[in-house]
FIROBA-206317 format. One record per residue: x, y, z of N, C-alpha, C, O in turn; residue in three letters. Coordinates in steps of 0.05 Angstrom, whole numbers, padded with zeros to 5 digits, always signed. Example, Ala and Ser with C-alpha at 12.3 -4.5 7.8 and 13.67 -1.06 7.14 Angstrom:
2
+00264-00114+00156+00246-00090+00156+00264-00066+00156+00285-00066+00169ALA+00257-00045+00142+00273-00021+00143+00258+00001+00157+00268+00023+00161SER
***
This chain:
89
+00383-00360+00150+00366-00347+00130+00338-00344+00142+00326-00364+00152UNK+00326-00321+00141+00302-00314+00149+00281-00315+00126+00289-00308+00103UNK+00246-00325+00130+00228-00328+00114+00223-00299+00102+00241-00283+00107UNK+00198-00291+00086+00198-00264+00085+00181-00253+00107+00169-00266+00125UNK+00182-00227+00104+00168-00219+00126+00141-00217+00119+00129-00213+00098UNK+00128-00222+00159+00099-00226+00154+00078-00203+00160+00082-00186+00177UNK+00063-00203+00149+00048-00167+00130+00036-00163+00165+00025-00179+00179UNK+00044-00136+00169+00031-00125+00190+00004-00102+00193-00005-00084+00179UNK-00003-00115+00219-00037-00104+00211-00032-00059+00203-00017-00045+00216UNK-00047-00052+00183-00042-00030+00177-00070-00021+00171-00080-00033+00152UNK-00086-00001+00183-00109+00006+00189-00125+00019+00163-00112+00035+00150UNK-00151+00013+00154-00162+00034+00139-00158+00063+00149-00164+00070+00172UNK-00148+00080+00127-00148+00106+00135-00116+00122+00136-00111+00146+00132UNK-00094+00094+00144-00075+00104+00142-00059+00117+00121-00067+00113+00098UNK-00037+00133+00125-00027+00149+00098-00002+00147+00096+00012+00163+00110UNK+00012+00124+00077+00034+00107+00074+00038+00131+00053+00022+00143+00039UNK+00065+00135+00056+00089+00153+00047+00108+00136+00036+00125+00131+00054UNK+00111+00129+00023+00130+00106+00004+00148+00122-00017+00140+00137-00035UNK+00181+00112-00008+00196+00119-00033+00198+00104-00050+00193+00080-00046UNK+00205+00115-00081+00204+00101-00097+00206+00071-00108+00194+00061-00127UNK+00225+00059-00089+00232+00040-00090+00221+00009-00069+00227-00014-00067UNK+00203+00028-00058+00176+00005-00043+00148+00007-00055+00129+00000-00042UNK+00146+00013-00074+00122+00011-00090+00123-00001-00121+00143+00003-00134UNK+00109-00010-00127+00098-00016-00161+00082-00021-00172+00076-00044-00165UNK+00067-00013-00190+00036+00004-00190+00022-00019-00207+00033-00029-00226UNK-00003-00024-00200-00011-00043-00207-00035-00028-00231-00033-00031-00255UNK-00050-00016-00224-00067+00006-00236-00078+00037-00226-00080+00038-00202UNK-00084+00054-00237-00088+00076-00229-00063+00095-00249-00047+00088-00266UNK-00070+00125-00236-00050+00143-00251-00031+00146-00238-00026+00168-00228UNK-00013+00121-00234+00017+00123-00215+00038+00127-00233+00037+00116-00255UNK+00062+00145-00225+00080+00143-00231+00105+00129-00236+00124+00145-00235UNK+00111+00106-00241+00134+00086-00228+00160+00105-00222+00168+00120-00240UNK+00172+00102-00198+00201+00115-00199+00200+00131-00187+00223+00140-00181UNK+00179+00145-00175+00169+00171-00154+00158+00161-00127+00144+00141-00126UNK+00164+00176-00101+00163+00174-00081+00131+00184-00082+00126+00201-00099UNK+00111+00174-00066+00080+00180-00064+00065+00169-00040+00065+00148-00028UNK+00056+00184-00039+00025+00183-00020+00002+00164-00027-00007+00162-00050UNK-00009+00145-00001-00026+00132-00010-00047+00131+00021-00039+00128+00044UNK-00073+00135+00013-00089+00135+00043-00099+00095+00034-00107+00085+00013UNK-00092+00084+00061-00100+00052+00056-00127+00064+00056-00137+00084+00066UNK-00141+00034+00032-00175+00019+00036-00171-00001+00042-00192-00010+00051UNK-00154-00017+00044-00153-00050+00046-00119-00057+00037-00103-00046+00022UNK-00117-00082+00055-00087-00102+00041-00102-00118+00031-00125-00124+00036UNK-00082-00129+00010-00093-00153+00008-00071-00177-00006-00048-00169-00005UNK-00074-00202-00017-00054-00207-00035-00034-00226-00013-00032-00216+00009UNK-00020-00251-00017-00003-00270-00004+00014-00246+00001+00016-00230-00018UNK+00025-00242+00019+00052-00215+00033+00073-00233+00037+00094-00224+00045UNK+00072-00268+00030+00097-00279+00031+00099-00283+00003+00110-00305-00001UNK+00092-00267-00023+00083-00273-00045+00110-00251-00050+00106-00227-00049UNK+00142-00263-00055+00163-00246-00062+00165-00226-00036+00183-00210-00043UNK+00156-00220-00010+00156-00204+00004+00131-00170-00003+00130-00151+00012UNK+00116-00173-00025+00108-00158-00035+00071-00160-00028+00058-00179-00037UNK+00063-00147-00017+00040-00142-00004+00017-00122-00024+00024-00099-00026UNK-00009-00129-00039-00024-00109-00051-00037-00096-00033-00046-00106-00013UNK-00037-00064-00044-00049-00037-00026-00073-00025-00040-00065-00011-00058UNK-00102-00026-00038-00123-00013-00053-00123+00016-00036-00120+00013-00012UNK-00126+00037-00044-00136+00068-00031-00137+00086-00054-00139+00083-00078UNK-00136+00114-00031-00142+00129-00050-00117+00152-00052-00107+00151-00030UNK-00106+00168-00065-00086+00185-00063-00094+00213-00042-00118+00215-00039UNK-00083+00226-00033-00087+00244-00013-00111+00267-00022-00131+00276-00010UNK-00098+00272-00046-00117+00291-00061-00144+00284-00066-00159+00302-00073UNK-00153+00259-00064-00172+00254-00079-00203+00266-00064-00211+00266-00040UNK-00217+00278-00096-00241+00304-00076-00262+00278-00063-00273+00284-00041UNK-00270+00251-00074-00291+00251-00064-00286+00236-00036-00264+00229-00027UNK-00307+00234-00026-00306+00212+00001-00302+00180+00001-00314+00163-00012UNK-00286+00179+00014-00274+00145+00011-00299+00132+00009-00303+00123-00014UNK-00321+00128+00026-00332+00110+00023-00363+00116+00005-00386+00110+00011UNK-00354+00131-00019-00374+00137-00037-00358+00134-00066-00369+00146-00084UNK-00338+00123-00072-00334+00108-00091-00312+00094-00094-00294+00106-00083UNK-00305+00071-00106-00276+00055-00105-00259+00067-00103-00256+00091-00110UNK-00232+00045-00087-00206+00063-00093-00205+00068-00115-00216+00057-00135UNK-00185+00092-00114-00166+00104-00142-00145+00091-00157-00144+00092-00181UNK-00120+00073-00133-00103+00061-00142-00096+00042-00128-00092+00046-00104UNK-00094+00020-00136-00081-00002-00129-00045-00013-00135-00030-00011-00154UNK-00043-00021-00115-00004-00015-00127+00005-00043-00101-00006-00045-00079UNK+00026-00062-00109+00039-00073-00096+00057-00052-00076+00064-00029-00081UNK+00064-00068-00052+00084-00052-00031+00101-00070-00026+00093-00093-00030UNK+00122-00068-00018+00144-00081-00010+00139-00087+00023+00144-00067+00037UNK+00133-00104+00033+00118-00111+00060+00135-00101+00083+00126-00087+00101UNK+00161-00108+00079+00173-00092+00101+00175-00057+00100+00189-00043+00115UNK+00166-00053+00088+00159-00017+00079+00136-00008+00097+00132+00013+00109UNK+00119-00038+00092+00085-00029+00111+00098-00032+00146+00084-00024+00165UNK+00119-00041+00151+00123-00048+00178+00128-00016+00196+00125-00017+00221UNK+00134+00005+00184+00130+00032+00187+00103+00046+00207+00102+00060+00227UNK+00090+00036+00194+00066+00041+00194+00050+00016+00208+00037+00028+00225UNK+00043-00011+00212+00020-00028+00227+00043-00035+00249+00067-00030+00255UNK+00016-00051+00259+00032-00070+00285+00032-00092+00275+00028-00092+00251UNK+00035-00114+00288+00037-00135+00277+00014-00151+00283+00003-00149+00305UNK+00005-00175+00258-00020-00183+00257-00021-00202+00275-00041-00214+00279UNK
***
């Protein structure tokens, strides 16, 4: 039996493409049940916490400039989902 997996480093800026079933939305105007786009601001959150890792950014669309006002949405990830995308920490 293996521990869960451990959250790998994943860069400000990146743009996690997640199907439906590696995400669950913590706040913002998310959809539950839909495949979506997310540009990272930050991880954060125990990632041995159920295997599930929190993601702050902003959605692809979004008009203003990241670093002129808070993320948009915050949403748990399924950690081995983020392994796609970082290297390891």
């Amino acid at each position: 039996m293996t521990g869960p997996a451990a959250r790998p480093y994943v860069p400000s800026g990146t743009l996690l493409r997640l199907a439906a079933a590696d995400w669950t939305p913590e706040c913002g105007d998310l959809t539950p049940g839909t495949d979506i786009a997310v540009v990272v601001s930050a991880l954060g959150g125990d990632p041995t916490d159920g295997g599930w890792t929190c993601v702050v950014g902003h959605r692809p669309q979004c008009a203003y400039p990241a670093d002129e006002h808070p993320p948009c949405v915050e949403l748990r990830v399924r950690t081995q989902a983020l392994h796609r995308y970082g290297s390891p920490s």
